[in-house]
C-alpha positions as CSV (number, residue, x, y, z in Angstrom):
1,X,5.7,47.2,18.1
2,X,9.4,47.2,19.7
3,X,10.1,43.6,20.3
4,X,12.0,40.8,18.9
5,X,12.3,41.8,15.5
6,X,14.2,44.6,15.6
7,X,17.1,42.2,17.8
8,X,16.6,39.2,15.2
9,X,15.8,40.0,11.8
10,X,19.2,41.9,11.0
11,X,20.9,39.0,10.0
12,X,18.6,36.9,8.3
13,X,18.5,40.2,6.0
14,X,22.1,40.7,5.2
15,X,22.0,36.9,4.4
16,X,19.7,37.6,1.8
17,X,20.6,40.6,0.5
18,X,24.3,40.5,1.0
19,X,24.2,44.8,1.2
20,X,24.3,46.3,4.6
21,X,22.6,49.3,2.9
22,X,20.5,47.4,1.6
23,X,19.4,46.2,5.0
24,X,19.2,49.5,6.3
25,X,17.3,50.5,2.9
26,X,14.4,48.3,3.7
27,X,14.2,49.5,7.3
28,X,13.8,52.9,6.0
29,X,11.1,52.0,3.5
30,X,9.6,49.2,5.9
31,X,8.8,52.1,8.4
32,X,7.7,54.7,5.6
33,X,4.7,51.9,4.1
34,X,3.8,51.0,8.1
35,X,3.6,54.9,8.5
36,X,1.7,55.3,5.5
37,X,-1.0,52.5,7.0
38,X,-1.2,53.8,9.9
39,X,-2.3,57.1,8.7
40,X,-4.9,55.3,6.4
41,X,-6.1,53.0,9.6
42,X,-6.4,55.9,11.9
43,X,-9.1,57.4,9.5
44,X,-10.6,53.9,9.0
45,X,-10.6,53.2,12.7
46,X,-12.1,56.3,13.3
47,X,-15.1,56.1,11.2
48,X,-16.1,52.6,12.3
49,X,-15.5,53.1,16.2
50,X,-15.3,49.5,16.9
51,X,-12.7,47.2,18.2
52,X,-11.3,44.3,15.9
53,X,-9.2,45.9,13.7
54,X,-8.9,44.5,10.0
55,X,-11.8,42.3,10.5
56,X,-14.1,44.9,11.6
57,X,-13.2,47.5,9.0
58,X,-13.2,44.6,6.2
59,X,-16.5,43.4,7.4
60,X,-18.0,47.1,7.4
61,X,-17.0,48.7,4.3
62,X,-16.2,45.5,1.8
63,X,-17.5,42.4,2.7
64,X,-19.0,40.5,5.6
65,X,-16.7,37.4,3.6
66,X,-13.7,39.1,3.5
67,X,-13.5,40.5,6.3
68,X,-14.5,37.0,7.6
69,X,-11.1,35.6,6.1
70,X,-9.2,38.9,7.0
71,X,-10.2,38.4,10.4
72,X,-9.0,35.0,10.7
73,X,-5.7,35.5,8.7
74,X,-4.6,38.1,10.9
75,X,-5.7,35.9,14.1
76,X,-4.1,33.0,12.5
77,X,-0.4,34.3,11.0
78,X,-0.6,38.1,12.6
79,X,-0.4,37.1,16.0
80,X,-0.4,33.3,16.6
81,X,2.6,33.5,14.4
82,X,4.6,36.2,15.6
83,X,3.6,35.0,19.7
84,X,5.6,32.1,18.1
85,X,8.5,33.9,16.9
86,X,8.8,35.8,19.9
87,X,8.9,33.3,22.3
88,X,11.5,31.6,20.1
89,X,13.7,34.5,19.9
90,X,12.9,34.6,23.7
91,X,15.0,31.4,24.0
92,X,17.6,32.0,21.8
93,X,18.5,35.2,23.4
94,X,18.2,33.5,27.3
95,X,20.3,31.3,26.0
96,X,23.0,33.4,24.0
97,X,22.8,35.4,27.7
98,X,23.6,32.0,29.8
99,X,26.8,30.9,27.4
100,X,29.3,32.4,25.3
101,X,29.1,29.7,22.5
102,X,26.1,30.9,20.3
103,X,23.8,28.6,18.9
104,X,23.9,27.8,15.3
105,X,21.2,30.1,13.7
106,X,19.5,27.5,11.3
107,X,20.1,25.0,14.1
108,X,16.5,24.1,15.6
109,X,16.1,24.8,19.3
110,X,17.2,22.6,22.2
111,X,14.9,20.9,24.5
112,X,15.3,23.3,26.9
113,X,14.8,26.3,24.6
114,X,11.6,25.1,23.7
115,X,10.4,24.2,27.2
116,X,11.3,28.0,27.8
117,X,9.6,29.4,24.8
118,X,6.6,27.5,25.8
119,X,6.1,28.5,29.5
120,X,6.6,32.2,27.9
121,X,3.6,31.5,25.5
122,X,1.5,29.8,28.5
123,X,2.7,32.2,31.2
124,X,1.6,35.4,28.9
125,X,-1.9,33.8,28.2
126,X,-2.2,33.2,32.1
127,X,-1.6,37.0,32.5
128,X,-4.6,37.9,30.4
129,X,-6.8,35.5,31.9
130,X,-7.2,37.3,35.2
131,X,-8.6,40.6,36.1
132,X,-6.8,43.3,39.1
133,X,-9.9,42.8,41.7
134,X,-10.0,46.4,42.3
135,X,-9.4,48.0,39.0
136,X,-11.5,45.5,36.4
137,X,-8.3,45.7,34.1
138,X,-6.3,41.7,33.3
139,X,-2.8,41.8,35.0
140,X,-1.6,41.1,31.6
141,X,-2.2,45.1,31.0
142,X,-0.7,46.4,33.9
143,X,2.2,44.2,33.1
144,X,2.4,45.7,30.1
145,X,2.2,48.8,30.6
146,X,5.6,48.3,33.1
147,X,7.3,46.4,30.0
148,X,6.4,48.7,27.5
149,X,8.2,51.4,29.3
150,X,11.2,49.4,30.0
151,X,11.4,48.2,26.3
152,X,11.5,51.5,25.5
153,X,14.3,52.5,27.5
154,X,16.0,49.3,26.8
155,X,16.4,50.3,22.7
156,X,17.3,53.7,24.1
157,X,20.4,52.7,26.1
158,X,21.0,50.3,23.5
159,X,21.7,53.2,20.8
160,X,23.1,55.7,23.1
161,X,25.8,53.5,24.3
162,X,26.2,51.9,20.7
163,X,27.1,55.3,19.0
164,X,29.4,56.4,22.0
165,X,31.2,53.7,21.6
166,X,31.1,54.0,18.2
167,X,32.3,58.1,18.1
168,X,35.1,56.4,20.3
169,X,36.6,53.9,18.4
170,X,34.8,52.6,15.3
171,X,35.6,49.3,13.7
172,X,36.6,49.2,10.6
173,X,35.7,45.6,9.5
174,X,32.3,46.3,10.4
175,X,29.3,45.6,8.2
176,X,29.0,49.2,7.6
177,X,32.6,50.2,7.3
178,X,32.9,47.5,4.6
179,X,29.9,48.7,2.4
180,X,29.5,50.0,-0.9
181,X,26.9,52.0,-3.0
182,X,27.5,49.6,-6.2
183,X,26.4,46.6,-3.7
184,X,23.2,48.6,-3.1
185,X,22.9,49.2,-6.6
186,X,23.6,45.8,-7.8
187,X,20.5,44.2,-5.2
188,X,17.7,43.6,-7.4
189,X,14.2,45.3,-6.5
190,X,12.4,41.7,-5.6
191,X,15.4,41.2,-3.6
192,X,14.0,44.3,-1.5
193,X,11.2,43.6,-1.4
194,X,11.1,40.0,0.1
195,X,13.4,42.3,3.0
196,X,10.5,44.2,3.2
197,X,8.5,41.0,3.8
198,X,10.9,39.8,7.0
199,X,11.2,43.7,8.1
200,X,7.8,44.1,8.1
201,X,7.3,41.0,11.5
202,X,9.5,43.8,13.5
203,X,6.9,46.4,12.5
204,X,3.8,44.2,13.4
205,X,1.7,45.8,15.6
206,X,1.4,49.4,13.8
207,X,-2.5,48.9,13.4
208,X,-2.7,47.3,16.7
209,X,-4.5,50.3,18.3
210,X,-7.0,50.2,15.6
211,X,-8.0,46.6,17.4
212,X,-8.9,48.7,20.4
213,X,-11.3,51.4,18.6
214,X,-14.7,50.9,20.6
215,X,-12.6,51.1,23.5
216,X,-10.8,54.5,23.9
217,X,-12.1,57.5,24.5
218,X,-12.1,60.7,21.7
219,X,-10.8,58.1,19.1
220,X,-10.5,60.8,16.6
221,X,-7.6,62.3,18.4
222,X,-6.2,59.0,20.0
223,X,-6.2,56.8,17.1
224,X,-4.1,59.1,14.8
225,X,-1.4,59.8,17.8
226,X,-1.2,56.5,18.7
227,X,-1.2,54.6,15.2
228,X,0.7,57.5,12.9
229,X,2.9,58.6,15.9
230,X,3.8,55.6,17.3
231,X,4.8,54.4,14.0
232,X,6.7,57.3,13.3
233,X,9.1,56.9,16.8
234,X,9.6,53.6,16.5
235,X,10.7,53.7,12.8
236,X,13.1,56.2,14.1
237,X,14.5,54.0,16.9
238,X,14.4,51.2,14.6
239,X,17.0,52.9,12.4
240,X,19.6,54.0,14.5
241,X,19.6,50.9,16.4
242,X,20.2,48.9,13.1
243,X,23.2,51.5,12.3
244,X,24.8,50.6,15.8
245,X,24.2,46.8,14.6
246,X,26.2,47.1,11.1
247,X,28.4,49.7,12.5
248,X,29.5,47.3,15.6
249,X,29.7,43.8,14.4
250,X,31.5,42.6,10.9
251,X,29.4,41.0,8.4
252,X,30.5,37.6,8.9
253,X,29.6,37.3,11.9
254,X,26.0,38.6,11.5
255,X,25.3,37.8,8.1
256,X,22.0,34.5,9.2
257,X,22.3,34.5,13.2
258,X,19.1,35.7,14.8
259,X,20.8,37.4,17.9
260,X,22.4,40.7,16.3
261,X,21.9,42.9,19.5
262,X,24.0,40.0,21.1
263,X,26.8,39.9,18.4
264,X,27.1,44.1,18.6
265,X,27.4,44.2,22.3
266,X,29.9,41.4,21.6
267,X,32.3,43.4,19.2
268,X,31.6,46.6,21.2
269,X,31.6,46.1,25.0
270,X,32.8,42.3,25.3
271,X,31.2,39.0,26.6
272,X,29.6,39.7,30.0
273,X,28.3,43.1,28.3
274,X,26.8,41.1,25.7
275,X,25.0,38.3,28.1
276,X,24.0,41.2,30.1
277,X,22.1,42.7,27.5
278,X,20.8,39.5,25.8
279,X,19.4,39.0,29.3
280,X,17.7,42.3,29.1
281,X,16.7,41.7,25.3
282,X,15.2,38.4,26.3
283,X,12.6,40.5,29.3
284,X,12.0,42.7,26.9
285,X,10.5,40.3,24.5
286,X,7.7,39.2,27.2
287,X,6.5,42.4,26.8
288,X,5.7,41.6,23.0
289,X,4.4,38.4,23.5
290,X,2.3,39.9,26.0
291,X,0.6,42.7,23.6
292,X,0.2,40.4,20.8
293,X,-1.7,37.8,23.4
294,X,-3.5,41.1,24.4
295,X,-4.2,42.5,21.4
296,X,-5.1,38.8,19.3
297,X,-8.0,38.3,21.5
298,X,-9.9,41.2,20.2
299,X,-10.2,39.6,17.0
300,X,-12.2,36.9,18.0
301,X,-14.3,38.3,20.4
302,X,-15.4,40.8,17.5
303,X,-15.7,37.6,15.4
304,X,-17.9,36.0,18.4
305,X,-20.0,38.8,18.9
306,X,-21.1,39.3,14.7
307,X,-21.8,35.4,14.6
308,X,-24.1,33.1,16.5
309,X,-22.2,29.9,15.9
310,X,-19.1,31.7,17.0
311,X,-20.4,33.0,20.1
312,X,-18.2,30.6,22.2
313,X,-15.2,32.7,20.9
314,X,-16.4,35.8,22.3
315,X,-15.7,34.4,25.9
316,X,-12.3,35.6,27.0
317,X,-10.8,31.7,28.4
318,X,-12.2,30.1,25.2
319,X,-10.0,32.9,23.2
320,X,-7.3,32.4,25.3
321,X,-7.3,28.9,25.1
322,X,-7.8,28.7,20.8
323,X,-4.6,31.5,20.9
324,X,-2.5,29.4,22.9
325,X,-2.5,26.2,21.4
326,X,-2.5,27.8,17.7
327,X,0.5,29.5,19.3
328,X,2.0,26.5,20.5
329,X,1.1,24.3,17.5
330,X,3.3,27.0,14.8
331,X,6.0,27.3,17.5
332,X,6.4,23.4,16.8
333,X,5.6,23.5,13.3
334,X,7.7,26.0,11.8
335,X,11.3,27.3,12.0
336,X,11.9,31.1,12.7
337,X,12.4,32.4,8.9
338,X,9.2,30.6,7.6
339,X,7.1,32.2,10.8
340,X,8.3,35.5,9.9
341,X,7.5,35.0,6.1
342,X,4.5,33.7,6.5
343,X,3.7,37.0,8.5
344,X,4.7,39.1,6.1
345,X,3.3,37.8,2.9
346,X,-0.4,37.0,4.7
347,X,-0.2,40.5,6.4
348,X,0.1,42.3,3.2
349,X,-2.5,40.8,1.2
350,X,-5.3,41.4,4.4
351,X,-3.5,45.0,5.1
352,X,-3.8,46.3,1.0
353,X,-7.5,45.0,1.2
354,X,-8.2,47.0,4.7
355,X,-6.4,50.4,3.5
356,X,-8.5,49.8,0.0
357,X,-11.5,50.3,2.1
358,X,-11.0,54.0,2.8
359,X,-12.1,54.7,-0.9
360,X,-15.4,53.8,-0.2
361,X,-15.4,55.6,3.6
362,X,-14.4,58.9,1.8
363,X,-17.7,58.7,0.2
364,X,-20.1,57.3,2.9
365,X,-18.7,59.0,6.1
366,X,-18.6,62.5,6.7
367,X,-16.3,64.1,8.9
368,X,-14.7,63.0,11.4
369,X,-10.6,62.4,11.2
370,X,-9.3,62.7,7.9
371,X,-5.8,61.1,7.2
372,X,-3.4,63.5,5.4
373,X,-2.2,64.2,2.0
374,X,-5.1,61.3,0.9
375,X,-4.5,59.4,-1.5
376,X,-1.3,59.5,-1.4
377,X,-0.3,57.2,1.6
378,X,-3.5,55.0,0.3
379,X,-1.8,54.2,-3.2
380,X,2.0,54.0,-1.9
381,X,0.8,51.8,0.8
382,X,-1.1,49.4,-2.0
383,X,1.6,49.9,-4.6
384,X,4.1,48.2,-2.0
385,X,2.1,45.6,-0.4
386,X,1.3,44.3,-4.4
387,X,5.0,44.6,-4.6
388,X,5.4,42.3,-2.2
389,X,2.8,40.0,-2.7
390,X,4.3,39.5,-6.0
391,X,8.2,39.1,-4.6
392,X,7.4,36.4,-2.6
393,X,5.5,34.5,-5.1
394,X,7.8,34.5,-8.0
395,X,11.0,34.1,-5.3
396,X,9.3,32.2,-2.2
397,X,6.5,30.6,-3.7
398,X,6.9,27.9,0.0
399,X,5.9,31.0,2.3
400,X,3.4,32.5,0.2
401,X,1.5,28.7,0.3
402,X,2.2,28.7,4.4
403,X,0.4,32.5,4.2
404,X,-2.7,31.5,2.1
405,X,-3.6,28.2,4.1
406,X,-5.7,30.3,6.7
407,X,-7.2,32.3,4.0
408,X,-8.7,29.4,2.3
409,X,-9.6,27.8,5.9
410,X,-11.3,31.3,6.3
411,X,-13.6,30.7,2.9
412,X,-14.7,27.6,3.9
413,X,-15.5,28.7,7.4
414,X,-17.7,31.6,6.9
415,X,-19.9,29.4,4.7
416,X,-20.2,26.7,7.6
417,X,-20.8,29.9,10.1
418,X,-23.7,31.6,7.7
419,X,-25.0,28.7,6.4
420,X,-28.5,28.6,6.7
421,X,-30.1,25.7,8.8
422,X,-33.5,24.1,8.0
């Protein structure tokens, strides 16, 4: 989950919503509806035992169609998209870390930043294409297993030396010494909930261990620890490091720019402090780009396995090789707000049709793991995700067409794939 969206989103929000409260508002209720999901996916996951995430459990328990079009949606704009984004924030932070003049943030990238973000798209495919000899596992995993550790630590230093600088000598033209409660109050509930819509790209990959369900061992205990408490630590981490943001930098200066753990550093430690740690920031995105590479390809190897005239997909260079230049093609295509957007919108409609699916798994499948407090987290999830389905159509109706375009591609596709030859 950690990876460039908790460094880059920041800014784009306080553009919008003009409230750092606000900002910090949605983070809050961004990590509560991914924590309510990933309780609902644990018990999903569970029950169906088999790797491929949405598409599997739409497939299973509502429609061999839907889950057709989930499958492909989430392919297409949960993790084509966001390796896009990534790599592009990868850039922009190599970049912020190499200079002291920061790009501007609705500038498009340089030559050079795009020859960079693509060798990062190319480089983390090539990871995942080759097994360790000895151990049967890609390198891509023991990579990131390295990277996830150091990511980890990397938002940990990041707030511990924010708020001792902070207890030290606080700003006061920050974006958080400068807020109000009547801003909050004056922010208008769509408002939120398009910031839900961006927040939610940083929160991608909550359901990602539910993509990996055939493949663990006593998923009734794993699932639930890794989906509902991984959520749950990095919502936390995502928080404090956002009040270190707002607290550091003033709101001028980060209100639109995509670097914001680059601007804090800036206004808390100096220049070479903050190239230092965009430096850091910018390794610490492979790591993301490397999971959702890792984690993409389960989708259509499920997808290749349940139909004959997909088999070709289930084959691991042919899935690397569809990902990649779907990767590539949106990181040419689209600029950084509509990728995350598009993410967000096409995430919530496939997500609120997956969680609706544990209605009908209450009443087929007995025991097993049971997510708590049911059905709570179901109907707050659902209640949000239509929420936000409806913000972005009535206030960016652009990013809601982006979002569908794979879902219509996905109608007409299963009917080629099941059609019946003579």
């Amino acid at each position: 989950m950690i990876g460039s969206g908790v460094f880059t989103t920041s800014g784009l929000l306080l553009a919008d919503l003009g409230s750092p409260l606000a900002v910090l508002l949605v983070w809050i209720l961004g990590g509560l509806v991914s924590l309510a999901g990933a309780w609902v996916y644990a018990e999903l996951a569970v029950a169906v035992k088999e790797s491929g995430g949405e598409y599997a459990l739409v497939s299973r328990y509502v429609h061999p169609a839907a889950g057709f079009v989930v499958g492909l949606v989430t392919f297409v704009v949960g993790f084509c998209a966001p390796i896009a984004a990534c790599a592009f924030a990868f850039a922009r932070y190599a970049s912020a870390a190499l200079s002291d003049a920061l790009p501007d943030p609705g500038a498009p990238m340089t030559w050079t930043e795009l020859a960079v973000a693509l060798a990062v798209i190319v480089a983390a495919s090539l990871l995942h294409a080759r097994e360790h000899p000895s151990t049967g596992r890609s390198l891509g995993v023991l990579a990131q297993d390295l990277l996830t550790v150091g990511k980890l630590a990397l938002v940990g230093i990041v707030i511990v030396l924010g708020f001792a600088a902070l207890a030290h000598d606080p700003p006061s033209q920050s974006a958080l010494a400068t807020a109000s409660w009547d801003e909050l109050a004056r922010t208008s509930p769509l408002s939120i909930g398009l910031g839900i819509v961006v927040a939610s790209f940083a929160y991608s990959g909550w359901n990602a261990a539910a993509y990996f369900a055939g493949e663990v061992q006593r998923p009734e205990r794993t699932l639930p620890v890794a989906l509902a408490g991984g959520t749950a630590l990095v919502t936390v981490l995502y928080v404090l490091a956002n009040v270190v943001f707002l607290a550091a930098a003033p709101r001028e200066a980060l209100s639109g720019q995509i670097v914001v753990g680059h601007l804090a550093a800036r206004a808390l430690y100096g220049n070479a402090a903050a190239r230092a740690l965009s430096a850091i920031i910018a390794f610490g995105l492979l790591s993301t780009v490397s999971a959702f590479v890792w984690t993409g390809l389960r989708i259509l190897e499920a997808m290749g396995r349940h139909h004959a005239r997909l088999s070709f997909v289930s084959r691991r260079p042919v899935a690397l090789g569809l990902q990649l230049a779907l990767s590539v093609g949106l990181l040419l295509s689209a600029s950084f707000d509509v990728l995350l957007g598009s993410v967000g919108f096409a995430i919530s409609i496939a997500s609120a049709l997956t969680v609706l699916a544990v209605f009908r798994v209450r009443r087929e499948a007995g025991g097993g793991y049971r997510a708590p407090l049911h059905p709570a987290p179901a109907l707050f999830y659902l209640a949000l995700m239509v929420g936000i389905v409806v913000a972005t159509l009535l206030e960016r109706p652009v990013l809601a067409v982006v979002g569908l375009v794979p879902t219509v591609v996905g109608l007409v596709g299963y009917g080629v794939v099941t059609r019946k030859t003579q």
